[in-house]
C-alpha positions as CSV (number, residue, x, y, z in Angstrom):
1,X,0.0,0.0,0.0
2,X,2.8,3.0,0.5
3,X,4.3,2.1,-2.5
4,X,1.3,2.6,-4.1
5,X,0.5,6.0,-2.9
6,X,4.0,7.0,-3.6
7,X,3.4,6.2,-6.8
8,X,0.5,8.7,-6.9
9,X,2.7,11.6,-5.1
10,X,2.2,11.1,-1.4
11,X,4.8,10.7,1.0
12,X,4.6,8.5,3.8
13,X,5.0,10.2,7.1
14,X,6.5,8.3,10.1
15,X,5.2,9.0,13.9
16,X,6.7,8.3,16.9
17,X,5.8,8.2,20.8
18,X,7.7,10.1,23.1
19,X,7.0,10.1,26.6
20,X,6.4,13.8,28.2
21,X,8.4,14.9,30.8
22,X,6.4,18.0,32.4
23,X,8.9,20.9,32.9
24,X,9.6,21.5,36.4
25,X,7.1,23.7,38.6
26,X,7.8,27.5,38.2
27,X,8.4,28.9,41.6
28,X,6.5,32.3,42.6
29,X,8.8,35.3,42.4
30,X,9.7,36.5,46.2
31,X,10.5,40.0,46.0
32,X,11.1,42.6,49.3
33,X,10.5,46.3,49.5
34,X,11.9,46.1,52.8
35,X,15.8,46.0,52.8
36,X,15.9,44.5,56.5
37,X,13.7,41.6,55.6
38,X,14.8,38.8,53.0
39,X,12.0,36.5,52.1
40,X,12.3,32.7,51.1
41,X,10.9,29.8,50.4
42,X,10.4,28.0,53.7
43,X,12.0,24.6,52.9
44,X,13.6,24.5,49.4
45,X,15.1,21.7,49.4
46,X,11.3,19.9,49.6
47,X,8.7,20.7,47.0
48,X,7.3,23.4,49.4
49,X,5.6,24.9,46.2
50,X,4.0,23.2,44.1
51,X,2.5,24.2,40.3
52,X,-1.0,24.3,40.6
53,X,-1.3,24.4,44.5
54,X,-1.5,28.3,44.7
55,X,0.4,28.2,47.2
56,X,3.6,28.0,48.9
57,X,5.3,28.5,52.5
58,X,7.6,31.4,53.0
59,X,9.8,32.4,55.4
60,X,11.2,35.8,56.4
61,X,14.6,36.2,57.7
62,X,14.7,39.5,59.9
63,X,18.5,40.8,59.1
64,X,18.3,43.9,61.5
65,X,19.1,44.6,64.7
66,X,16.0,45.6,65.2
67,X,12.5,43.6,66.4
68,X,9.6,43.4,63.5
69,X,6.4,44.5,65.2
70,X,4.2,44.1,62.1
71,X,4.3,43.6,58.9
72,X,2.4,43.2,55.0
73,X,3.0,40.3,52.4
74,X,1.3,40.9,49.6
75,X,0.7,38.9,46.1
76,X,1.2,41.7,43.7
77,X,-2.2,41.8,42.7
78,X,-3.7,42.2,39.1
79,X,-2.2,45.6,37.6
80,X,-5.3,45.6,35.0
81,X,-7.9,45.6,37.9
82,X,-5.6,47.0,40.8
83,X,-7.2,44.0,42.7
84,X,-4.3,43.0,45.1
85,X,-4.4,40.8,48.3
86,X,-2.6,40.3,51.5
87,X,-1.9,39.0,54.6
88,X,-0.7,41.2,58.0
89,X,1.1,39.9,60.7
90,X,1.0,42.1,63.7
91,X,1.6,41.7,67.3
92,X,0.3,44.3,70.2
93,X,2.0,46.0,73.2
94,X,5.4,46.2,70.7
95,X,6.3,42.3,70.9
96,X,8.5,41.7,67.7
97,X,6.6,39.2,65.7
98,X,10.0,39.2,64.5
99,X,12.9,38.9,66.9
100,X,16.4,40.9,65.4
101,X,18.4,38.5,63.5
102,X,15.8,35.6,63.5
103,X,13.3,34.3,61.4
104,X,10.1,34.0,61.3
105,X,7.6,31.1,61.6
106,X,7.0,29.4,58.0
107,X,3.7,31.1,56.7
108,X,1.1,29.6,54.4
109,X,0.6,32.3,51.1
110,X,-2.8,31.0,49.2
111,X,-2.5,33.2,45.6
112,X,-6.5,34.6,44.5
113,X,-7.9,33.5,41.9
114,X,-9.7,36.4,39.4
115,X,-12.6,36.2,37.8
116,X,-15.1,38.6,36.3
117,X,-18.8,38.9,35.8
118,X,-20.2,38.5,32.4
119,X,-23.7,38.4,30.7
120,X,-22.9,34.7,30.0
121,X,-21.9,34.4,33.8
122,X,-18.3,34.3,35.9
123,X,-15.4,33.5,33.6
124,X,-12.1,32.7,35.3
125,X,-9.5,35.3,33.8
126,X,-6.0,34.3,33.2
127,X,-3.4,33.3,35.5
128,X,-1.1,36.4,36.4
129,X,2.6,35.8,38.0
130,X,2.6,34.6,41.3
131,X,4.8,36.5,43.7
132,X,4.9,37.0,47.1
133,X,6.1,40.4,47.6
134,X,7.4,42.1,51.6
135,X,5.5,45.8,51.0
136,X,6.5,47.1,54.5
137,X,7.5,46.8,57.6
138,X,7.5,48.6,61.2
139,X,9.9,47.7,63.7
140,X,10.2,48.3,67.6
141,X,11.7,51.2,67.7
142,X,9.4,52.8,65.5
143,X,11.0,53.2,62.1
144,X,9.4,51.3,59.2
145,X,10.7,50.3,55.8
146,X,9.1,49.3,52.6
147,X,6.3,51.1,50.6
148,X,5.0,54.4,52.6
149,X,1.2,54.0,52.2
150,X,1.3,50.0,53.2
151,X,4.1,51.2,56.7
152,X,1.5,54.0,57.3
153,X,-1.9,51.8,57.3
154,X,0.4,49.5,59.5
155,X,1.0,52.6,61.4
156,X,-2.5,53.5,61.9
157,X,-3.4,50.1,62.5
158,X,-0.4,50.1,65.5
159,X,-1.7,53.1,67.4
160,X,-5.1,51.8,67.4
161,X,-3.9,48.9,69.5
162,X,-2.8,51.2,71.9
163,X,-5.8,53.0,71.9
164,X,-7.8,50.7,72.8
């Protein structure tokens, strides 16, 4: 039979089974806005992230002298929508959630999911990068680092404690 339809101009092809090897999972970007915080993956050596999990465990190492009394990780967000989430970690009465020169407890960051509204109902947009981002931090004696907005809320949110 393929000699015959070489005869008439067709070329046989040839196919061949390969077995997929799935690239290795892409790890979430850590980035910090906060020079005396360096953020990690918790344990990476293990697969402490894994593709598709939307989420991974972090760890923050604390390289001041100084105590961390609060502080924002955020996702990044969706720059289309300005949608962003976080997480705060915060301690009253000035305990460092953060002791200087230590690290902090391995912490659970669960990436959102976006999705819009249509007429034809909700429809899951796109994946953006995931990145797990240090915006700011406050420290016990008072100073804070990182993005001004995020230190101030954290600021706000610091003297309320006392307040109350």
């Amino acid at each position: 039979m393929p000699n015959e339809l070489s005869k008439l101009g067709y070329q046989p092809i040839t196919l061949k089974v390969v077995r997929f090897t799935p690239p290795p999972p892409a790890r979430p970007a850590l980035i910090s806005k906060v020079p005396s915080l360096q953020i990690a993956l918790a344990d990476p050596d293990t697969q402490s992230y894994i593709a598709g999990a939307d989420s991974c465990n972090v760890i923050l190492h604390n390289l001041s002298t100084r105590g961390v009394v609060a502080y924002v990780l955020g996702e990044g967000g969706d720059p289309k929508t300005g949608v962003t989430s976080s997480t705060e970690s915060f301690r009253s009465y000035g305990q460092p959630v953060i002791d200087p020169e230590k690290s902090s407890h391995p912490q659970v960051i669960t990436f959102g999911r976006s999705s819009r509204m249509t007429p034809q109902g909700r429809v899951e947009l796109p994946a953006q990068p995931q990145q797990v981002i240090v915006e700011a931090a406050l420290f016990t004696d008072g100073s804070s680092e990182g993005a001004p907005n995020v230190a101030a809320h954290l600021k706000a949110k610091q003297i309320e404690y006392l307040a109350f």
